[in-house]
C-alpha positions in Angstrom: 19.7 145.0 118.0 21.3 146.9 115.2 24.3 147.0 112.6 26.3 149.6 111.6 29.6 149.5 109.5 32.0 153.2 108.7 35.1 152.0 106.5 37.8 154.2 106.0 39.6 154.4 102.6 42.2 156.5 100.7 39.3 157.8 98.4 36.9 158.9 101.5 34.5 157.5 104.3 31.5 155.1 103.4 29.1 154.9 106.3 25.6 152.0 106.6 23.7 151.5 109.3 20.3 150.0 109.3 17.3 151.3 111.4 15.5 148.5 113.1 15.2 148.5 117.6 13.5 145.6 119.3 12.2 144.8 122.3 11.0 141.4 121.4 9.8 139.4 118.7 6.3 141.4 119.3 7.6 145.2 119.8 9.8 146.5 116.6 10.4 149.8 115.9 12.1 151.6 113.9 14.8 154.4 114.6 17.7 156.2 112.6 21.2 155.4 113.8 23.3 157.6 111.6 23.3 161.3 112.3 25.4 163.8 109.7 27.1 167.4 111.0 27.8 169.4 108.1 29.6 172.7 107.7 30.6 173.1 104.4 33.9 173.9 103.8 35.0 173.2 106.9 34.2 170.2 108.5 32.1 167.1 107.6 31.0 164.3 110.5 29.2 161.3 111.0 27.8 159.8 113.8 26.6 155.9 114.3 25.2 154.5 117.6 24.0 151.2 118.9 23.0 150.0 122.2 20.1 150.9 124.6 18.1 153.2 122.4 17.3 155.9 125.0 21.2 156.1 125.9 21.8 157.1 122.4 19.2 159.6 121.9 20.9 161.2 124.9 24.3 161.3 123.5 23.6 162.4 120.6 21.1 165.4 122.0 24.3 166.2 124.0 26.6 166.0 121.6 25.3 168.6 120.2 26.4 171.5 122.6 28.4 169.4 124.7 31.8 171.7 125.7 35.2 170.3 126.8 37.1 172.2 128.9 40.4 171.9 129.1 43.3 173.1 132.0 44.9 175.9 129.9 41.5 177.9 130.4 41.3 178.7 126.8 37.8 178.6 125.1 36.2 175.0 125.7 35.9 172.9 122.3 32.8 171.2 121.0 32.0 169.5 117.7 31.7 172.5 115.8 35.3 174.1 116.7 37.4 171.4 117.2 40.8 171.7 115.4 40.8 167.9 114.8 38.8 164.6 114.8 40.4 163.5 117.3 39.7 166.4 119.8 36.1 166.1 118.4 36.1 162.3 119.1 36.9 163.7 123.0 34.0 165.8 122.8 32.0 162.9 122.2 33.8 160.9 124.9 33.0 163.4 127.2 29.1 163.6 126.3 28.8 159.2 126.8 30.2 160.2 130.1 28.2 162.5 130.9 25.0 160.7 130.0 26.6 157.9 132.1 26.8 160.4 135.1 23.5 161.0 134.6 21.7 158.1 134.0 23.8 154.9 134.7 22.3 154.7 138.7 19.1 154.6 138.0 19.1 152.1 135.3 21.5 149.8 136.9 18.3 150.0 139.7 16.2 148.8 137.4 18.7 146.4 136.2 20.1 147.9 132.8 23.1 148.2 131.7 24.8 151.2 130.5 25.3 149.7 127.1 26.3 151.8 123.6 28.8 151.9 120.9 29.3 154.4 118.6 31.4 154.8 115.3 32.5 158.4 114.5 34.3 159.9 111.5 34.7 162.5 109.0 37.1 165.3 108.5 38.2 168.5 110.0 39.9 171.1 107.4 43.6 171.1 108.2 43.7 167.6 108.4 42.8 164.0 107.1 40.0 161.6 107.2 39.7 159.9 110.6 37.7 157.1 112.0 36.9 156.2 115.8 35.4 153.5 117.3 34.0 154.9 120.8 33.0 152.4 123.8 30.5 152.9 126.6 33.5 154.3 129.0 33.7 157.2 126.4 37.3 155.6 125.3 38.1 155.4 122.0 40.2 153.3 119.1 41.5 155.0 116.0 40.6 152.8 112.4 44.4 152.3 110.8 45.5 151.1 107.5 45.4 147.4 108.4 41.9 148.0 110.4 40.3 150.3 108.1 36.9 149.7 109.1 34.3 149.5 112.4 31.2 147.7 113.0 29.0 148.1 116.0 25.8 145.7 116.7 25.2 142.6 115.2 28.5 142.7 113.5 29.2 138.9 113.3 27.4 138.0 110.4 28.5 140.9 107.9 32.5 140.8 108.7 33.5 137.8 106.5 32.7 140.0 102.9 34.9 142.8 105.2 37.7 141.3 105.8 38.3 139.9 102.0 37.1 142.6 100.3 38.4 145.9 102.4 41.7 147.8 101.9 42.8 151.1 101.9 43.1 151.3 98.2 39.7 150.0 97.7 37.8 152.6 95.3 34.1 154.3 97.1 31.8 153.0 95.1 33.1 148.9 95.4 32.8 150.0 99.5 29.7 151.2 99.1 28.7 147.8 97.5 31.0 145.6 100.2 29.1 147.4 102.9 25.5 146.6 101.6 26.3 143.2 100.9 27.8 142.9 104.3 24.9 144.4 105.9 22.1 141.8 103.3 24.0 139.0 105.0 23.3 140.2 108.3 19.8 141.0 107.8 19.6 137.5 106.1 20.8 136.1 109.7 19.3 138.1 112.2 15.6 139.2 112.0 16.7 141.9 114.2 18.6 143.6 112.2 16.2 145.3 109.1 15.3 148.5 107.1 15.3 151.2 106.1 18.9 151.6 105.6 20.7 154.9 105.5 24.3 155.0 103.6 26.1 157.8 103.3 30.0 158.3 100.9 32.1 160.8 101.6 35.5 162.2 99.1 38.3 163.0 100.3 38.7 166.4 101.1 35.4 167.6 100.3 34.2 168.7 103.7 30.3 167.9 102.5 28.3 165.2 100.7 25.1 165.0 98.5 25.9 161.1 98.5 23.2 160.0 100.6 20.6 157.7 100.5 18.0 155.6 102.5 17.3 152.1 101.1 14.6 149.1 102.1 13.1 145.9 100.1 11.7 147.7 97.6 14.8 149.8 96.4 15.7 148.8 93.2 20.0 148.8 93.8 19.2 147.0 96.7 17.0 144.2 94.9 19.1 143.3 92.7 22.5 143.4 95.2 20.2 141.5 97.2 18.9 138.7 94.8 22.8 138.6 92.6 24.3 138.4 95.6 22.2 135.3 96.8 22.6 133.5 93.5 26.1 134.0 92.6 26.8 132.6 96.3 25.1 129.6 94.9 26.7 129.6 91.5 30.2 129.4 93.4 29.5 126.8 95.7 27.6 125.0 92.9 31.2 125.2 91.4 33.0 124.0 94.3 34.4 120.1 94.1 33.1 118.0 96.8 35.2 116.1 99.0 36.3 112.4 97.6 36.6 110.0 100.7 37.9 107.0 98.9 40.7 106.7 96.3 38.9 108.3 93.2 41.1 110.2 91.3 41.1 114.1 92.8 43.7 117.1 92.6 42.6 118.1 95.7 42.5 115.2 98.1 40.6 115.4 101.4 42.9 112.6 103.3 46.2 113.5 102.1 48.8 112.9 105.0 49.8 115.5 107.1 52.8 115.2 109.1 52.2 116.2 112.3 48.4 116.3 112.6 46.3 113.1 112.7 42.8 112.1 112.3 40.6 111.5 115.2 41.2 108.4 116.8 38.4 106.5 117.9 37.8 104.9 121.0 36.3 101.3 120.6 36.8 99.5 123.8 35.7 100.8 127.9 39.5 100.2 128.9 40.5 102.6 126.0 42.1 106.0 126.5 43.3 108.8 124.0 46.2 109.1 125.7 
């Protein structure tokens, strides 16, 4: 399994994804998920994958000179001369379907799915940030101001910190921080899930990045995020009142009445019925 989390913001992109595949408890392996295409000046992108491993590979070896052709015969577009993200994000489209042409048969045969998902983003100059999530049909969803953020994976276990944390006007570095926390809870969770861990910030408008770094245990940032973050948790719900079940004196009583809802009635006798 794997996680990977690209959150879009007014200040720029922040991209995570860790780097752990398994086949089993017994065969772990390690493999990069996030893949940059640079050309300074003009156009900045970042690719994240998850899903059957050798699927991946493909797309993204294809991606690479993968050519979209259009009716109007003019010259076919690819990554590197799309006008937008979005015509981009149909290149990629494209390439997952080709792979699927490809492959999907043969593994279905030998009874494997045609499984990926991909998060793509970045900036075109001439344009704005944008941020897709891709499915394995080569379809695609755009990120939006109220859903300013993708995961792909194991993506269960990080969302929570997400969803409270994550706006538009959240500054880069705070998202940088949400996403690593979001991705220490998963990895606290899911043992299939691990480093090393690649995170890459993007400004606004800056059609490149020297903001990039690869993380793992022994990575002093992520030590400490790692160990705070586990005892502050504590420290809150250290602070938290628990709940008073009899007629001690509380401000914030479990059994006040509700109007319309209830508690659980029992049933006692054979001949009883909820109803």
């Amino acid at each position: 399994m794997t996680y990977c989390v690209g959150i879009k913001l007014n200040a720029g992109l922040v991209f995570l994804s860790d780097s752990r595949t398994n086949a089993g408890v017994d065969h772990i392996s390690t493999f990069r998920k996030m893949i940059v295409y640079e050309r300074a000046n003009d156009r900045f992108m970042v690719l994240l994958t998850a899903g059957n491993l050798s699927i991946s590979q493909s797309v993204r070896e294809i991606l690479q000179v993968e050519q979209l052709k259009d009716a109007d015969g003019k010259e076919p577009i690819t990554i590197w001369n799309a006008r937008s993200m979005f015509d981009a994000a149909r290149v990629l489209g494209q390439a997952v379907r080709h792979v699927y042409d490809r492959d999907a048969a043969a593994l279905k045969a030998s009874g494997v799915e045609f499984n990926i998902s991909l998060i793509f983003g970045g900036q075109i100059r001439g344009e704005g940030m944008r941020l897709f999530s891709v499915y394995s049909a080569g379809n695609f969803i755009e990120a939006t101001s109220e859903t300013p953020y993708f995961q792909i994976g194991e993506s269960k276990y990080g969302k929570p910190v997400l969803d409270r944390v994550i706006t538009p006007q959240t500054p880069l570095a705070e998202a940088a921080k949400c996403a690593l926390v979001s991705m220490d809870s998963t990895m606290k969770s899911n043992l299939s899930v691990g480093p090393p861990l690649d995170l890459c910030v993007y400004e606004v408008d800056r059609f490149q990045t020297d903001k990039m770094a690869c993380l793992d245990h022994n990575n002093p940032y992520y030590r400490m995020l790692h160990t705070s973050w586990g005892q502050k948790l504590r420290e809150v719900f250290d602070s938290l009142e628990d709940p008073v079940w009899d007629d001690a004196h509380t401000e914030t009583p479990l059994l006040a009445q509700h109007p319309v809802h209830k508690p659980l009635k029992k049933i006692t006798r054979p001949d009883e019925r909820l109803i």
